[in-house]
C-alpha positions as CSV (number, residue, x, y, z in Angstrom):
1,X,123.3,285.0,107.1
2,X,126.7,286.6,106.4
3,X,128.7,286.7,103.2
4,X,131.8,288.4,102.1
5,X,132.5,288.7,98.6
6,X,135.8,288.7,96.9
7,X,136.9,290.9,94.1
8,X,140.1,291.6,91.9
9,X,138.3,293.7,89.2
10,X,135.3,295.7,87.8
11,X,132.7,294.2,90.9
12,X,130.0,293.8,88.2
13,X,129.1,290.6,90.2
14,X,129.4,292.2,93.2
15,X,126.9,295.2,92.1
16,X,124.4,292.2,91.0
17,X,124.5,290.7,94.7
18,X,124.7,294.0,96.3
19,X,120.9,294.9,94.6
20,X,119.8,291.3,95.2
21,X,120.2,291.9,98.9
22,X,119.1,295.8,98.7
23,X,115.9,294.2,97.1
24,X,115.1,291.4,99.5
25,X,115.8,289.0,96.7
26,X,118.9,287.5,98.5
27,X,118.3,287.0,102.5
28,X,121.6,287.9,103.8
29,X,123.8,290.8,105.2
30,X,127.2,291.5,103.0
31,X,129.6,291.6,105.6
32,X,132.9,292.4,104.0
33,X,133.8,292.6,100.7
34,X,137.4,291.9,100.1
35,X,140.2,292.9,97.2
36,X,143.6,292.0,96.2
37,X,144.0,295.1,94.4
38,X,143.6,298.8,95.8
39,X,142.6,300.2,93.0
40,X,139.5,297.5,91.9
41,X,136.5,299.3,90.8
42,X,135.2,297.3,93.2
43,X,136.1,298.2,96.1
44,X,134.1,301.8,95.0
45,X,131.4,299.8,94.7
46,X,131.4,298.2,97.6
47,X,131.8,301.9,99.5
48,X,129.1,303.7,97.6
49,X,126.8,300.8,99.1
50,X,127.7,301.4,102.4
51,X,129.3,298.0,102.8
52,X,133.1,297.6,104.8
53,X,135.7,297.1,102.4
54,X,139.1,295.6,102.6
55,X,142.3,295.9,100.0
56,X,145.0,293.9,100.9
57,X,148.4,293.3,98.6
58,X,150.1,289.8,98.4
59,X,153.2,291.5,98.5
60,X,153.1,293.1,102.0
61,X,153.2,289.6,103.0
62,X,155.9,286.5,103.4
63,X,153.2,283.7,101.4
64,X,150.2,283.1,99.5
65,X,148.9,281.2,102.8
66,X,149.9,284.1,105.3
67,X,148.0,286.8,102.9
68,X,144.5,283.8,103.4
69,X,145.3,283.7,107.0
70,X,144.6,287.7,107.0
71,X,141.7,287.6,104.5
72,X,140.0,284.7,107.1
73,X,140.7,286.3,110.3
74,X,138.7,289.3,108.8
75,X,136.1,286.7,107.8
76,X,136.0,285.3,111.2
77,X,136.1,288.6,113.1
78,X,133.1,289.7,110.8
79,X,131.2,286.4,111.1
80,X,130.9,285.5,107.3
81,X,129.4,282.7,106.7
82,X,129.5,282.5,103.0
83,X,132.4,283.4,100.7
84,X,131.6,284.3,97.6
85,X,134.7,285.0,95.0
86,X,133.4,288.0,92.4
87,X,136.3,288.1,89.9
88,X,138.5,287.0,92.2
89,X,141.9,285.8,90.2
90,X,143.6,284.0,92.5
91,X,143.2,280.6,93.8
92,X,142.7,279.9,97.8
93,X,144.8,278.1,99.6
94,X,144.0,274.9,101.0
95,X,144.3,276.0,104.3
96,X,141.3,278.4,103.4
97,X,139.3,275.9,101.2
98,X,139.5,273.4,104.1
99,X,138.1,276.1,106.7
100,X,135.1,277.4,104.9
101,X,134.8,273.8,103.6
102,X,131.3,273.9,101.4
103,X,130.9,277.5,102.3
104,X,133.0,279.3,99.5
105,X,131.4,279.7,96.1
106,X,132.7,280.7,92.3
107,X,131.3,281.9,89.1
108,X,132.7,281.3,85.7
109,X,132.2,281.9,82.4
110,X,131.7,278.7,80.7
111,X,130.0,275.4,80.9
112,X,132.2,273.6,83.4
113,X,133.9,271.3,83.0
114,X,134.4,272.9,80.0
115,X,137.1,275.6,79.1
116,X,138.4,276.0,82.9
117,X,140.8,278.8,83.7
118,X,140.8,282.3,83.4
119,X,140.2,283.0,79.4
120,X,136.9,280.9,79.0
121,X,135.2,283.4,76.8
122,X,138.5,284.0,74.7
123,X,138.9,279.5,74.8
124,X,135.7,278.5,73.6
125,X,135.6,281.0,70.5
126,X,138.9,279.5,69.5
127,X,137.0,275.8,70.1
128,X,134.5,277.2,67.6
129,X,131.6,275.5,70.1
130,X,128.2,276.8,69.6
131,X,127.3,277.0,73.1
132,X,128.9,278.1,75.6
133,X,127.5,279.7,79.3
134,X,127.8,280.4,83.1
135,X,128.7,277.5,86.5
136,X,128.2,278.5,89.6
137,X,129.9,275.9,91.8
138,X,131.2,275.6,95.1
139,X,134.9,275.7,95.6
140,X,137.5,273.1,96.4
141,X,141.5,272.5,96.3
142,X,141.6,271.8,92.2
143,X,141.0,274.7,89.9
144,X,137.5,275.2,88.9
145,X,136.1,272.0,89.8
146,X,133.8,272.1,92.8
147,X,130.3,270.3,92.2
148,X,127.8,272.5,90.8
149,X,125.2,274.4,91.5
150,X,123.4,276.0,88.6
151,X,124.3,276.6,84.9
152,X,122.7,278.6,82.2
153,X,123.7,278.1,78.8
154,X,124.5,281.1,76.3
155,X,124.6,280.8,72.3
156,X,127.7,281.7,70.3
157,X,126.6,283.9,67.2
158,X,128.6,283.9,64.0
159,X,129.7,287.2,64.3
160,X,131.0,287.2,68.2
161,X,134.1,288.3,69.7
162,X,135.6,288.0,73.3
163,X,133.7,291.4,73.8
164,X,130.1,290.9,72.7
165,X,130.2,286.9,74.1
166,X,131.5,287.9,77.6
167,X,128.9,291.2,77.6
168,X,126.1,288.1,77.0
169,X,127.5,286.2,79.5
170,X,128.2,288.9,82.1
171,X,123.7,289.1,81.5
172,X,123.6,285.6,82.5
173,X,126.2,285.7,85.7
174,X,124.4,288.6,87.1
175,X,120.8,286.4,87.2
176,X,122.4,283.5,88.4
177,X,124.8,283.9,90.9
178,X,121.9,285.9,93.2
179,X,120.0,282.9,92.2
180,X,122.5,280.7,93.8
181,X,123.6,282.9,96.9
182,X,119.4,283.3,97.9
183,X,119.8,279.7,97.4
184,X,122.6,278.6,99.9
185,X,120.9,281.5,102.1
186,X,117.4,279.7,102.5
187,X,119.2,276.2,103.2
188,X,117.9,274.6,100.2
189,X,121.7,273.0,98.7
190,X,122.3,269.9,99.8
191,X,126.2,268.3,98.3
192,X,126.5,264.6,97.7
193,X,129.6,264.0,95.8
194,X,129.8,265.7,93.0
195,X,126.0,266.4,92.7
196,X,123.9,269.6,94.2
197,X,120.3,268.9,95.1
198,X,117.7,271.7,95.7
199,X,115.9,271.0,98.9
């Protein structure tokens, strides 16, 4: 199986799934990894690991849906099976949703449906919840709101901040979303609705 992983940042994710397939642990060839910004850490990642990289810029192009045409026609020429979004802060298009229907997967940092949107950690510390944690789910037209397909819960100390929470919960994402990935890889997700079975 092929998957291509995209990235707007750091790649921390990235690195996790990177070793997972290095290891064996994840059975499946990284294909392409893909980033909106030329200077994401991630993309050096990606090169140190031998794996084809690919930096695009929204602006160099007339839409949001012209800049997913080029991202999938790279996915298609490479043969990706999986998409895998690292990081990645912005939202498909339907267009591309619709092509890799149940074949495009997200992590975040919370416990979805709780605290969606791109400042989870900052969002439940403000809540004042005592729990908080990691979703991976698969990926459809509505912000963070596919069905999912693991979770792992993470405990809010007294004395956290947006740093030590999201270092706890970067812990978590980097256990889980191999977990996930080998499991999509073997076959053993099966969507009905809004649930994910393990085969």
């Amino acid at each position: 199986m092929k998957i291509a992983v995209l990235c707007s940042g750091n790649g921390s994710n990235l690195q996790a799934i990177i070793d997972g397939v290095k290891s064996g642990y994840i059975p499946a060839e990284i294909a392409l990894v893909v980033s909106d910004r030329k200077d994401a850490y991630a993309l050096v990642r990606a090169r140190e690991a031998g794996v084809y990289r690919l930096a695009l810029s929204i602006g160099d192009f007339k839409s949001r849906e012209d800049f997913d045409r080029e991202i999938m026609k790279n996915l298609k020429a490479r043969g990706v099976d999986l998409v895998v979004l690292a990081g990645y802060m912005r939202l498909l298009s339907p267009e591309f949703i619709r092509e890799y229907s149940d074949r495009v997967i997200n992590i975040h940092p919370a416990l979805l449906p709780s605290f969606k949107g791109t400042h989870a950690i900052r969002d439940a510390l403000k809540y004042g919840v005592k729990v908080t944690g990691v979703t991976v789910h698969f990926v459809d037209e509505e912000l963070d709101n596919g069905p999912v397909i693991l979770q792992k819960a993470v405990d809010i100390r007294e004395d956290d901040n947006e740093e030590t929470l999201l270092e706890r919960v970067h812990k978590e994402e980097h256990k889980l979303y191999p977990e996930a990935i080998k499991l999509f890889a073997e076959g053993k997700l099966k969507i009905d609705g809004r649930r994910v079975a393990r085969q």
